[in-house]
TORLUMKE-280709 format. One record per residue (C-alpha): z negated, x negated, y negated; residue number from 1; residue in one letter. Coordinates in Angstrom, 2 decimals. Each point is the difference from the previous one (the first is absolute). Layout:
<rs>
[r [Z,X,Y],NUM,'A'],
...
</rs>
This chain:
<rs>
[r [8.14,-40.11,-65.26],1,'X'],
[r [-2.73,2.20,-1.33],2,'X'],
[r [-4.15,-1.40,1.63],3,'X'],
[r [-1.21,3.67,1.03],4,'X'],
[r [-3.12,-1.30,1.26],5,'X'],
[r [-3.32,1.24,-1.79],6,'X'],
[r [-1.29,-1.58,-3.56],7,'X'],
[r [-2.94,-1.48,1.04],8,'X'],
[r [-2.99,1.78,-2.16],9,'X'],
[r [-3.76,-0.33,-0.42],10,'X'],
[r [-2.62,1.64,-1.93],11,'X'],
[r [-2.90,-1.19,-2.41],12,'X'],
[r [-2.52,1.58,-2.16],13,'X'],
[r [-0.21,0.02,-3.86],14,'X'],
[r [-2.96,1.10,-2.01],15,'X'],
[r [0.57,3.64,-1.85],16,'X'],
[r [-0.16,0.43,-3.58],17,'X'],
[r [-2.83,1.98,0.03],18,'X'],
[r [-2.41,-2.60,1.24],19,'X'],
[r [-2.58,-0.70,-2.84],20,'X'],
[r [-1.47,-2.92,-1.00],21,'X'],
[r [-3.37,0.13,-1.11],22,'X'],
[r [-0.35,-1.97,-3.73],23,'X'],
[r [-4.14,-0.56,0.76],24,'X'],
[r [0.26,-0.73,4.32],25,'X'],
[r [-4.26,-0.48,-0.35],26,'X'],
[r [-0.66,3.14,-2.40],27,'X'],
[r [2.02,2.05,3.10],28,'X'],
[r [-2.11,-2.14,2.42],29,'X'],
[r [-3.16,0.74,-1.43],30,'X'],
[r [0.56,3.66,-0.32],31,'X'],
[r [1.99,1.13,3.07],32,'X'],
[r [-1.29,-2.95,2.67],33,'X'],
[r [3.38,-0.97,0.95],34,'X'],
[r [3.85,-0.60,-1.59],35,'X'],
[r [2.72,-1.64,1.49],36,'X'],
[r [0.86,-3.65,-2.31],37,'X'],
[r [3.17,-0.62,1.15],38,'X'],
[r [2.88,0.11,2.26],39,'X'],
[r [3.50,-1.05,0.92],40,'X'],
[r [2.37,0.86,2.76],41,'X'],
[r [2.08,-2.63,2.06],42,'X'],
[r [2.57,2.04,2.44],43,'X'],
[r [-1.74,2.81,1.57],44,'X'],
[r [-3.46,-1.34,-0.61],45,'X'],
[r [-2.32,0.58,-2.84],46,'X'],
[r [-3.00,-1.99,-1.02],47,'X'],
[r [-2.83,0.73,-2.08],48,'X'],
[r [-3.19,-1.49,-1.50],49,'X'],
[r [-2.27,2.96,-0.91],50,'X'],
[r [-3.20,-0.55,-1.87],51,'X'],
[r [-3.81,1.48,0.67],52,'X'],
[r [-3.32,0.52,-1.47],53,'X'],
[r [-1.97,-2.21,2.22],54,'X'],
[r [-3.22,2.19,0.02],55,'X'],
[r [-0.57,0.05,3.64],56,'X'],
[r [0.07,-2.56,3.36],57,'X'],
[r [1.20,3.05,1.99],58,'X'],
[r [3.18,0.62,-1.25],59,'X'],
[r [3.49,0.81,1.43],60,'X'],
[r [3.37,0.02,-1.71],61,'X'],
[r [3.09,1.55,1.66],62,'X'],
[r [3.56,1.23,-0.78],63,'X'],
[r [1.67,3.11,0.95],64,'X'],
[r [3.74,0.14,0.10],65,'X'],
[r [2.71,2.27,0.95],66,'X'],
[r [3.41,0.70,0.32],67,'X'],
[r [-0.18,3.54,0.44],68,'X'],
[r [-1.46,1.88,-2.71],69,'X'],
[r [-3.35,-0.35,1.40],70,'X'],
[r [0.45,1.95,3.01],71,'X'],
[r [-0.62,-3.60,2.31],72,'X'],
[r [-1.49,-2.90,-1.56],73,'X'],
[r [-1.53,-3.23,1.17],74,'X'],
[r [-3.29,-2.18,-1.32],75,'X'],
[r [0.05,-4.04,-0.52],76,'X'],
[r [-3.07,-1.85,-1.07],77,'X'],
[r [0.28,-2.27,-3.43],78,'X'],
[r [-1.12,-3.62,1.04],79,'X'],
[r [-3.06,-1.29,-1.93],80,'X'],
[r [1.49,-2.62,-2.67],81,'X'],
[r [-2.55,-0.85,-2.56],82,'X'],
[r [-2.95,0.67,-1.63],83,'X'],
[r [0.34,-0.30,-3.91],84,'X'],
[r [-3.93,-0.69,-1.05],85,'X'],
[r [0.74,0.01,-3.66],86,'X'],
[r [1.18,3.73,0.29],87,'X'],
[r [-1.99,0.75,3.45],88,'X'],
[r [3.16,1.40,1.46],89,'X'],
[r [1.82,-0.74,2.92],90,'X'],
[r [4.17,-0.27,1.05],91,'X'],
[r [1.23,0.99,3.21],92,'X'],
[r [3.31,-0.47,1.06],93,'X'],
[r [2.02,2.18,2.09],94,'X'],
[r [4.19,-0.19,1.80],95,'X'],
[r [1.56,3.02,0.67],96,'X'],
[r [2.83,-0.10,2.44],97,'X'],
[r [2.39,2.50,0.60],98,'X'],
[r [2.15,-0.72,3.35],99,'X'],
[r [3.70,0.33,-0.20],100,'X'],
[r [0.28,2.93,2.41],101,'X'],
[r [-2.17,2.26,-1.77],102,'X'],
[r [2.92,-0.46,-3.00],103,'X'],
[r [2.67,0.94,2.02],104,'X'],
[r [0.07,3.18,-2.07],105,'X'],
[r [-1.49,-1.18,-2.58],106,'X'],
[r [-2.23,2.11,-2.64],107,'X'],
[r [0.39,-0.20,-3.07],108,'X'],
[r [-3.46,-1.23,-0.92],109,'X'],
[r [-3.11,-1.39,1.64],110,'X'],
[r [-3.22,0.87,-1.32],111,'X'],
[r [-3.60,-1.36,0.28],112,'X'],
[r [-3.49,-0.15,-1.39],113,'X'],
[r [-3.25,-2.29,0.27],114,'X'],
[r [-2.78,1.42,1.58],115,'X'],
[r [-3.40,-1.96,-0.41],116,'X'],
[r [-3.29,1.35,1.54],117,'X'],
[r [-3.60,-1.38,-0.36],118,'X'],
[r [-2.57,1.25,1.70],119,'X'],
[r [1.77,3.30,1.09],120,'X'],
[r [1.19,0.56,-3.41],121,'X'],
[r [3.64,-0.02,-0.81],122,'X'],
[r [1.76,-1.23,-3.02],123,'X'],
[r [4.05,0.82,-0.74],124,'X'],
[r [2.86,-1.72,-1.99],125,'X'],
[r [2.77,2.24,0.58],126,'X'],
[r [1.58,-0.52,-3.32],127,'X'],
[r [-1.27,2.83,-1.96],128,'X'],
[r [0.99,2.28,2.93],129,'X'],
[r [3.45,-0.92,-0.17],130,'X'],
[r [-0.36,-2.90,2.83],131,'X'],
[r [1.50,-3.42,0.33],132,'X'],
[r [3.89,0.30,0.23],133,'X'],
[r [2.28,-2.61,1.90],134,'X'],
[r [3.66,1.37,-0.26],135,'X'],
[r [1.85,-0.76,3.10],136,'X'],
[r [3.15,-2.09,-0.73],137,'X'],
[r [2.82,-0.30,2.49],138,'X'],
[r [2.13,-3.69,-0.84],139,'X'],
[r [2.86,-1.53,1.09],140,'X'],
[r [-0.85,-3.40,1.98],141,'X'],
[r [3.15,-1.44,-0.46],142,'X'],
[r [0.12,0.66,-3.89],143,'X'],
[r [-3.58,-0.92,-0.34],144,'X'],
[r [0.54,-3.42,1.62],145,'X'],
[r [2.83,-1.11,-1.90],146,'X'],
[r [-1.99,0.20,-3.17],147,'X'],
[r [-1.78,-2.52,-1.72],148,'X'],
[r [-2.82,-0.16,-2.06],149,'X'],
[r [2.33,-0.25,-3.08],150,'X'],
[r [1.68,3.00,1.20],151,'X'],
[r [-2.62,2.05,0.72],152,'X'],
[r [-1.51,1.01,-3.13],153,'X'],
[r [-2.40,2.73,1.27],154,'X'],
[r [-1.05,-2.25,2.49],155,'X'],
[r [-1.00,-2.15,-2.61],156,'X'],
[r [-2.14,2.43,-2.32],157,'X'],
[r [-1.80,1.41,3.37],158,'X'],
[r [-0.91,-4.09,0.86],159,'X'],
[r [-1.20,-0.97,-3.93],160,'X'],
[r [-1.99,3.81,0.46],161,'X'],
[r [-1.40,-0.69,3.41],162,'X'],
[r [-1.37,-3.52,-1.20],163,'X'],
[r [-1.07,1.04,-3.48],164,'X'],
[r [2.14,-2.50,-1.91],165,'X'],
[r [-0.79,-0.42,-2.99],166,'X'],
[r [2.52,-1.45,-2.56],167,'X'],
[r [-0.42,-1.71,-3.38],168,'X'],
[r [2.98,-2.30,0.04],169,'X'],
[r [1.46,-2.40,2.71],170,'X'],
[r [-2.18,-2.59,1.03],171,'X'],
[r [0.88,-3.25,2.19],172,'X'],
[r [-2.66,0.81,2.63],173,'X'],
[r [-1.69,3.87,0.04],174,'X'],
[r [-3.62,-0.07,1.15],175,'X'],
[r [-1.34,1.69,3.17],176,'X'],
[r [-2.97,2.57,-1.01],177,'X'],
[r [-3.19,-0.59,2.35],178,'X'],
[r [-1.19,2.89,1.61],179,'X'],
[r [-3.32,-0.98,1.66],180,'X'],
[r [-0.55,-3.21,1.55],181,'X'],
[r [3.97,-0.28,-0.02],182,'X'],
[r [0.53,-3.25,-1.54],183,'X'],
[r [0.81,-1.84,3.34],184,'X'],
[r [2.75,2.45,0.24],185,'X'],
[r [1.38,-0.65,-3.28],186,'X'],
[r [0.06,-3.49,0.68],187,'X'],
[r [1.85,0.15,2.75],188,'X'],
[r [2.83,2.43,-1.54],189,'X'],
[r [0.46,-2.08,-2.59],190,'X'],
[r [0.39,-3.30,1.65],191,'X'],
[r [2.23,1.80,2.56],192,'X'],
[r [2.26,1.73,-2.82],193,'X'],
[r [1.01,-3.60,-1.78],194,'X'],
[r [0.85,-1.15,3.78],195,'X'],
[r [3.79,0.05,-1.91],196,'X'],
[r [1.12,-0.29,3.63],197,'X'],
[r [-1.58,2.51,1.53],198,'X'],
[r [0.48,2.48,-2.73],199,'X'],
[r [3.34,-0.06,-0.58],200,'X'],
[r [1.14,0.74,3.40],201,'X'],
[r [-2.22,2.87,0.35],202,'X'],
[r [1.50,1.55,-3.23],203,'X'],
[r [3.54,-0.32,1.13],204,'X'],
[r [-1.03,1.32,3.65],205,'X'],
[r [2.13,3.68,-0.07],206,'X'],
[r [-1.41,0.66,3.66],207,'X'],
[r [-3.69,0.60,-1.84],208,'X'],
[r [-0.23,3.36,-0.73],209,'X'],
[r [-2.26,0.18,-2.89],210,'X'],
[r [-1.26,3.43,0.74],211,'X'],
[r [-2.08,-0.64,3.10],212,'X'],
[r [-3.17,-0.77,0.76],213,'X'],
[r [-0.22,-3.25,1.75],214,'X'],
[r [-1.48,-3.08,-1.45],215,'X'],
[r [3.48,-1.80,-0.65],216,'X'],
[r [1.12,2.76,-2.13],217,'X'],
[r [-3.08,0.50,-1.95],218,'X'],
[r [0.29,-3.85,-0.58],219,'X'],
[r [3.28,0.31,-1.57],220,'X'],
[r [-0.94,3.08,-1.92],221,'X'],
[r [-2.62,-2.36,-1.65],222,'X'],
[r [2.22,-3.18,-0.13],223,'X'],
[r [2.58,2.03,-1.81],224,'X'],
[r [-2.16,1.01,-3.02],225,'X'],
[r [-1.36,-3.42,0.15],226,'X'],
[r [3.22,-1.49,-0.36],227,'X'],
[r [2.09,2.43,-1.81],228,'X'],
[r [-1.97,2.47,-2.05],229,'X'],
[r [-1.79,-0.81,-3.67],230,'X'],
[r [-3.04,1.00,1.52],231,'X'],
[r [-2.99,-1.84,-1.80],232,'X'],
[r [-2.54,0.73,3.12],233,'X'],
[r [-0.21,2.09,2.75],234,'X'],
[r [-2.25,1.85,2.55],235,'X'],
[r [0.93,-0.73,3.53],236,'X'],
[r [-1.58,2.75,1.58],237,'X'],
[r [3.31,1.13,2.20],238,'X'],
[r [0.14,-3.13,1.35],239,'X'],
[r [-3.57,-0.66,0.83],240,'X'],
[r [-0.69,3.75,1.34],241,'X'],
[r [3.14,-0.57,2.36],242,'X'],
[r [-1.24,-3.51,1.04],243,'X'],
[r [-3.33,1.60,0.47],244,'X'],
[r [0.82,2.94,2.28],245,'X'],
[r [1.54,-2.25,2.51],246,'X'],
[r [-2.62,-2.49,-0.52],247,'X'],
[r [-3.15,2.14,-0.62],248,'X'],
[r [-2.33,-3.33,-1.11],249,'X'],
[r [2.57,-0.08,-2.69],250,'X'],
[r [-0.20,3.53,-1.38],251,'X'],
[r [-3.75,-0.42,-1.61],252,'X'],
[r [-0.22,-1.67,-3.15],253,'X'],
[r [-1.77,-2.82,0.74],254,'X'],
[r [-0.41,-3.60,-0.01],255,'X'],
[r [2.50,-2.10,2.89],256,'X'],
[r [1.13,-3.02,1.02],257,'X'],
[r [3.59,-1.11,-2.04],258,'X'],
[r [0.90,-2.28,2.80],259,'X'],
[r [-0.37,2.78,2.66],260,'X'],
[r [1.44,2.51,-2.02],261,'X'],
[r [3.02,-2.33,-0.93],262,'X'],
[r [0.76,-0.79,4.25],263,'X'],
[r [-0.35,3.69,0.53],264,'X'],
[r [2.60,1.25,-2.28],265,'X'],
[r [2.68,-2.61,0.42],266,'X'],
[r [-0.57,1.19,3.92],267,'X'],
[r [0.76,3.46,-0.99],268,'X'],
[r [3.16,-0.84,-2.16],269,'X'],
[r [1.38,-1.84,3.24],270,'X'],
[r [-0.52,2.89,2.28],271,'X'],
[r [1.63,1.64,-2.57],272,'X'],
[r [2.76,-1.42,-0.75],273,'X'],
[r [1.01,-0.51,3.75],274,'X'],
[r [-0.35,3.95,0.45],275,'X'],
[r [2.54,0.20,-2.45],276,'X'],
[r [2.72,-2.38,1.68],277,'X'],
[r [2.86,1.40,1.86],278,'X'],
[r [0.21,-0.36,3.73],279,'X'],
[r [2.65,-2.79,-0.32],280,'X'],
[r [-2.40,-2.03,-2.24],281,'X'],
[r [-2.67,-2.25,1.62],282,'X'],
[r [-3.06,1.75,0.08],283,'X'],
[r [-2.45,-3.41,0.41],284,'X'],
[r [0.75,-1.47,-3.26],285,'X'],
[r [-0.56,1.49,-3.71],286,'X'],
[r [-0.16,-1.27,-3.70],287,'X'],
[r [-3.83,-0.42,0.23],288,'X'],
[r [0.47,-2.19,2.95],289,'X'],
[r [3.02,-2.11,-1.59],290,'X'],
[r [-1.99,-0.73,-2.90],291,'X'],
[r [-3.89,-0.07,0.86],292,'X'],
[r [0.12,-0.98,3.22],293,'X'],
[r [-0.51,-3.84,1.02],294,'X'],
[r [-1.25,-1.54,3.17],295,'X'],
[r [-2.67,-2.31,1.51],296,'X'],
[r [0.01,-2.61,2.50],297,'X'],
[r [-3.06,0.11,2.26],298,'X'],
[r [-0.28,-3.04,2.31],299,'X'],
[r [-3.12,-0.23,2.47],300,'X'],
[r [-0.57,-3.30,1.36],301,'X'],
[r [-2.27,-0.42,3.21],302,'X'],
[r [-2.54,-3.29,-0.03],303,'X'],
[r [0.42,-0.52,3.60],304,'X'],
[r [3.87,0.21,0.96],305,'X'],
[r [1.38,-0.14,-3.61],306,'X'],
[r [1.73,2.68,0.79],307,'X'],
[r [1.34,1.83,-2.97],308,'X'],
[r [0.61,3.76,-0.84],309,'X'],
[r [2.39,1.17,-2.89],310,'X'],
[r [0.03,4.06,-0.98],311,'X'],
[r [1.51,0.97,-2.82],312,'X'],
[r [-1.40,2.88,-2.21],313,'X'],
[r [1.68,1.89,-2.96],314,'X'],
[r [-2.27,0.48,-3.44],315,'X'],
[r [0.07,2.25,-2.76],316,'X'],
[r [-2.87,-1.78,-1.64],317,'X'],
[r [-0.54,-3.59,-0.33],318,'X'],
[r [-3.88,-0.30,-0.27],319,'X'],
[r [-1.89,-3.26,-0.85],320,'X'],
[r [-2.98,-1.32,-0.16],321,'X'],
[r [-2.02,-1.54,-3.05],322,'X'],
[r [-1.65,-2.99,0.07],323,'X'],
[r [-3.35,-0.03,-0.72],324,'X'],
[r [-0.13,-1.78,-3.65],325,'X'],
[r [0.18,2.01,-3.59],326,'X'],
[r [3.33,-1.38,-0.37],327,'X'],
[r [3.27,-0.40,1.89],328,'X'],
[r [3.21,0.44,0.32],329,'X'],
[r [2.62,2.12,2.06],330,'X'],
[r [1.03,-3.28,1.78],331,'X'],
[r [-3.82,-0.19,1.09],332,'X'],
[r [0.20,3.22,1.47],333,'X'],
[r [3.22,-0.49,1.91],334,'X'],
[r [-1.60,-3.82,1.56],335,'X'],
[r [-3.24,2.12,1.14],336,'X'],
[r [2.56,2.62,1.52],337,'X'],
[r [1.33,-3.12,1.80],338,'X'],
[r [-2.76,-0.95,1.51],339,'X'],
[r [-0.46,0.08,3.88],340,'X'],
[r [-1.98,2.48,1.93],341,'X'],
[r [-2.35,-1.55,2.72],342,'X'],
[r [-0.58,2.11,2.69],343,'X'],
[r [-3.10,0.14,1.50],344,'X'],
[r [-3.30,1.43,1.77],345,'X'],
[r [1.09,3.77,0.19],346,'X'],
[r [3.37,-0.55,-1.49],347,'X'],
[r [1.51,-2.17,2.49],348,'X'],
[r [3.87,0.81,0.53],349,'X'],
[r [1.11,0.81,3.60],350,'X'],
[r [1.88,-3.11,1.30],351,'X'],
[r [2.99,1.43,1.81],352,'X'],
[r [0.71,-3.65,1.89],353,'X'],
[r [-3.93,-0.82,0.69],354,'X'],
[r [-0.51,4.02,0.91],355,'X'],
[r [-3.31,-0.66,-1.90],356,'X'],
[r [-1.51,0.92,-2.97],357,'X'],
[r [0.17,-3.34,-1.69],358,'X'],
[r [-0.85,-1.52,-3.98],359,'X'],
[r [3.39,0.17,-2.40],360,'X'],
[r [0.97,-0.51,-2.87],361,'X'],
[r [1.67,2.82,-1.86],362,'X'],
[r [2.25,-1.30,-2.77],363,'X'],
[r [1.79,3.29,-2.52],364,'X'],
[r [3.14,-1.29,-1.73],365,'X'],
[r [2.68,1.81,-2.17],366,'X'],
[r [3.65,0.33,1.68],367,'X'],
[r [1.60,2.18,-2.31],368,'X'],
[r [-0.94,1.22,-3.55],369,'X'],
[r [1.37,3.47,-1.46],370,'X'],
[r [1.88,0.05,-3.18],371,'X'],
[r [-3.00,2.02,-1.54],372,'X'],
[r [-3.56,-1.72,0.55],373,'X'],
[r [-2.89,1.60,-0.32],374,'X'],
[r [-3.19,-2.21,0.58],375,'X'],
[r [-3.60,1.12,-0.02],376,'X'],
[r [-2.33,-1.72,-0.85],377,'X'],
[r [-3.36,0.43,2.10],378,'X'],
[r [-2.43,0.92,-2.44],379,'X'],
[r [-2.31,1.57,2.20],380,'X'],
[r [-2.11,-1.16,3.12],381,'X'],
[r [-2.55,0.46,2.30],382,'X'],
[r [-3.34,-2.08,-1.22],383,'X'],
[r [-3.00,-0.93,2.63],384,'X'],
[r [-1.68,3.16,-0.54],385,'X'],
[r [3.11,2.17,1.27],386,'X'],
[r [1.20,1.24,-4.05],387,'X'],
[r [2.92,-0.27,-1.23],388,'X'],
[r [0.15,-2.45,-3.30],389,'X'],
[r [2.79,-0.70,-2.42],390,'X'],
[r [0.71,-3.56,-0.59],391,'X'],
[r [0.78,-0.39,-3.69],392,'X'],
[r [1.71,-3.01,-0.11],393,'X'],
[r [2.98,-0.70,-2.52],394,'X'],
[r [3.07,-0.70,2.31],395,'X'],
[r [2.49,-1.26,-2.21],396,'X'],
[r [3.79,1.11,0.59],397,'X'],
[r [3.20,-1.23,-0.72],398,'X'],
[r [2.40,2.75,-2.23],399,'X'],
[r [3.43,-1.61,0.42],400,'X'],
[r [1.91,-2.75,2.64],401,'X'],
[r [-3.11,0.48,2.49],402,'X'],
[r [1.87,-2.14,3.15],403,'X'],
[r [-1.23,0.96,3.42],404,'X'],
[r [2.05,-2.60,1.89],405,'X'],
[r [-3.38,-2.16,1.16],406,'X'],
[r [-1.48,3.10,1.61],407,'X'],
[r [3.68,1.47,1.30],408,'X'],
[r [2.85,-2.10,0.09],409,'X'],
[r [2.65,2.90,-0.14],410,'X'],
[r [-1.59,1.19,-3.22],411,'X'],
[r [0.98,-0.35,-3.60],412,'X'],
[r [-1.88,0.27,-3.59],413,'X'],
[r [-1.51,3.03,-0.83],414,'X'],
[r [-0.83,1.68,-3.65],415,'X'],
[r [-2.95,2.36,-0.59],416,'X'],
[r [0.53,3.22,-1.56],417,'X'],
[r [-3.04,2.43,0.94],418,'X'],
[r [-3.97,-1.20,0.38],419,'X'],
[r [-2.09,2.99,1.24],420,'X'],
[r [-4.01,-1.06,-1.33],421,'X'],
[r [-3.15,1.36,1.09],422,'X'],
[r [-3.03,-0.29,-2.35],423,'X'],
[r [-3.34,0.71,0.73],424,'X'],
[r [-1.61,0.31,4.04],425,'X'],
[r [1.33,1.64,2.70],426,'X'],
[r [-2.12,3.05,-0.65],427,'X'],
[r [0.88,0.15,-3.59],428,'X'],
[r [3.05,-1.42,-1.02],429,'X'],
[r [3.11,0.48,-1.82],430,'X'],
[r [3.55,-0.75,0.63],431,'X'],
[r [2.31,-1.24,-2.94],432,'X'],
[r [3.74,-1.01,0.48],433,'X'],
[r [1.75,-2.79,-1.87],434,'X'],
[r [4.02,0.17,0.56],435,'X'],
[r [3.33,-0.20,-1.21],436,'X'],
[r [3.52,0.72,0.88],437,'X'],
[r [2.38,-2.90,0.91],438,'X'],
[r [2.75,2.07,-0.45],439,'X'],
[r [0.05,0.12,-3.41],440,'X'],
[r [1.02,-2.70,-1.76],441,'X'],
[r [-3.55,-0.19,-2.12],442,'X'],
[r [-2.17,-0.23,2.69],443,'X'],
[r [-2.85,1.12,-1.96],444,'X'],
[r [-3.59,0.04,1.28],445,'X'],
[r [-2.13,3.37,0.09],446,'X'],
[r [-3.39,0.78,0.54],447,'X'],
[r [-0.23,3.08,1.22],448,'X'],
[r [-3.81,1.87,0.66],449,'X'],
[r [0.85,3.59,1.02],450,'X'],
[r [1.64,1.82,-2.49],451,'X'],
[r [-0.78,-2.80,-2.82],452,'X'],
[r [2.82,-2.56,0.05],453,'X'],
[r [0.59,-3.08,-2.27],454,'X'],
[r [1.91,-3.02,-0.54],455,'X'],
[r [-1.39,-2.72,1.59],456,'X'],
[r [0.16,-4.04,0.06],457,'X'],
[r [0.33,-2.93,2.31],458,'X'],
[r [-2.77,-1.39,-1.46],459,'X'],
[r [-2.04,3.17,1.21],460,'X'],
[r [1.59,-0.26,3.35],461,'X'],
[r [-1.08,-3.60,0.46],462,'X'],
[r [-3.63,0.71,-0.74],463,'X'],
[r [-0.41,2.91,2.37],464,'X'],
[r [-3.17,-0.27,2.33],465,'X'],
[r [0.41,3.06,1.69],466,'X'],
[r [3.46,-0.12,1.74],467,'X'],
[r [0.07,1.78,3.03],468,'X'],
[r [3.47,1.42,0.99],469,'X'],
[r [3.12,-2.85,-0.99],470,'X'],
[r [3.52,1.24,0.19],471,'X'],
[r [3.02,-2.56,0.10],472,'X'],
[r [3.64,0.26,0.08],473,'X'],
[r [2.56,-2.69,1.08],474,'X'],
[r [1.42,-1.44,-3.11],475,'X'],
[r [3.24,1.66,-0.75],476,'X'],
[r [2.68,-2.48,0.90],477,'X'],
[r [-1.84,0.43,3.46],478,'X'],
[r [-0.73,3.49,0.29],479,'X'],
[r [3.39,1.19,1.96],480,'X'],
[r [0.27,-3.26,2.34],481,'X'],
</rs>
């Protein structure tokens, strides 16, 4: 019997030929006030950085597209991404989304050009009159899904073009190029992409299609030329400008918080990945929550009545305290966790047998663990005076056969193979990444700062005073119980 019903088909944009690159980007700068850096296309939306003289506060920067020749057009404002002092110029970053029902008779080719105005004035790059092109290319969804990577060699080149690989023979671990205050970023990619677990489930998922624009698929656009290609390092600019315009704190280049940055995209891969399930799957569960997610024990105790309260709570995060002396270990850390909370004065807990508010005792214990553990360490508090202060202490940390079953008694050992570090103070400070990839039967350490990387040591590992971020795995005859 022959299916008539309709092919399912979709449309996305590809750069035209006849886009030019400029060879000196600050030369055009300097002499025409405006040119547009770069740009990639994901589905039916473009992206851009473009670059400007900065030689006024008053200053707008828009972009003009159409579909029509010109005859209608609309205006979107670039987003202000970073000042570059050394060359007193500044990026602004701009999406460009076309909806689906203005392709349902699709041009050929969509055009558009950067407008920037100071002060009344207006500047044009229009591409030496000839415009920014975007051909208009109608796909097959069901073809285009049943592709992989490996299969899809165009695909490929567009991906190593869009994230400016650059090649010089295959390396073990390609570095992550920073671009402006980006290192916490880095950090976090790179610890994430050795998650072997994590990784190679997302590179096998067909249901991803690696041509849209959501955070998921940008993810696996990166993880694939981290895993696959012979890239030496790489500029993760698609990634972080599709991060960003969902989550606009992210789309400056500036300095943030690698904890925060971490909880925030493992959130967004779950959402994802649940949008993606069929109906008949169960929509409350994902990969990130199988493996990150673990779960505390809260258990309030009332002075009065003893009566007792359990709650339980999941975590993504298992953050501890450090004790205050220059040196300790991770075992200190967990016995401060495991400490009980009085509750006091304006804290007292709400007694539901005295109907009072009454003094407790709060006591936070550890139900379940996940099979991948990330701890942070709290390196930075509140003094007396209201400021936040790092606390420099060297927390020592076990690498391999780190057992749990003290603090957890359904957990098993654990073996380290990511430390995220953060040097200097909170205001000026610098994530590095030490990690390797149990999968592989070397296990080699790397040291990874941006787009540097090198081979690293245990011995290095063991004297690190500025471990912030610790990833473990369950041991791998555990890992599948």
């Amino acid at each position: 019997m022959i299916n008539s019903s309709p092919v399912a088909r979709e449309y996305s944009l590809r750069i035209s030929k006849n886009v030019h690159h400029w060879p000196d980007l600050l030369q055009r700068v300097y002499e025409e006030q405006v040119a547009l850096e770069d740009m990639f296309t994901r589905g039916t939306t473009v992206y851009g950085t473009v670059r400007v003289n900065n030689i006024a506060f008053d200053k707008r920067v828009s972009v003009r597209f159409t579909i029509d020749r010109w005859r209608t057009y609309s205006i979107i404002n670039a987003l202000h991404s970073i000042h570059h002092a050394d060359t007193n110029t500044d990026c602004l970053q701009f999406k460009l989304h076309i909806p689906k029902e203005e392709l349902q008779s699709p041009p050929t080719r969509l055009s558009f050009a950067i407008c920037y105005r100071i002060n009344q004035r207006e500047f044009w790059d229009n591409n030496f009159g000839e415009n920014y092109n975007l051909d208009v290319i109608e796909r097959n969804t069901l073809d285009a899904s049943s592709k992989s990577f490996k299969q899809d060699q165009w695909l490929y080149r567009q991906l190593a073009q869009d994230y400016h690989a650059i090649s010089d023979g295959r390396r073990d671990l390609c570095g992550l190029k920073n671009l402006g205050g980006t290192c916490y970023m880095n950090s976090v990619l790179q610890s994430l992409s050795v998650t072997a677990s994590l990784t190679d489930s997302l590179l096998i998922d067909h249901r991803i299609d690696m041509n849209d624009g959501t955070v998921l698929r940008e993810y696996v656009n990166l993880l694939y030329l981290l895993r696959y290609s012979d890239c030496r390092v790489l500029s993760p600019n698609p990634f972080k400008q599709i991060f960003g315009h969902l989550h606009k704190a992210y789309l400056q280049n500036q300095q943030q918080d690698a904890h925060e940055f971490l909880l925030l995209l493992l959130d967004c891969l779950h959402q994802d990945l649940i949008q993606i399930k069929s109906k008949k799957e169960d929509r409350n569960t994902s990969l990130i929550l199988d493996l990150f997610y673990g779960t505390y024990r809260t258990t309030t105790t009332c002075s009065i009545c003893k009566n007792m309260s359990i709650n339980y709570d999941p975590f993504l995060c298992l953050s501890l305290p450090i004790p205050s002396m220059h040196h300790c270990t991770l075992e200190d850390c967990f016995v401060d966790f495991d400490t009980d909370e009085s509750l006091t004065d304006d804290q007292q807990w709400f007694c539901p047998t005295c109907q009072c508010l009454c003094d407790a005792t709060r006591r936070l214990e550890i139900e379940k663990l996940p099979k991948v553990l990330i701890i942070q360490l709290k390196r930075f508090e509140l003094n007396f005076d209201q400021q936040w202060v790092k606390n420099n202490s060297h927390v020592y940390y076990p690498l391999d056969s780190f057992d749990l079953k003290q603090y957890c008694s359904s957990s098993s050992s654990y073996a380290l193979y990511s430390a995220i570090n953060h040097n200097g103070t909170l205001n000026d400070g610098h994530y590095t990444t030490f990690c390797r990839n149990l999968s592989n039967d070397s296990s080699a350490w790397f040291e990874c700062d941006d787009d540097k990387v090198e081979y690293s040591s245990t011995d290095k590992l063991l004297m690190n005073t500025n471990a912030y971020l610790l990833f473990y795995i369950l041991e791998r005859s555990k890992i599948n119980e």
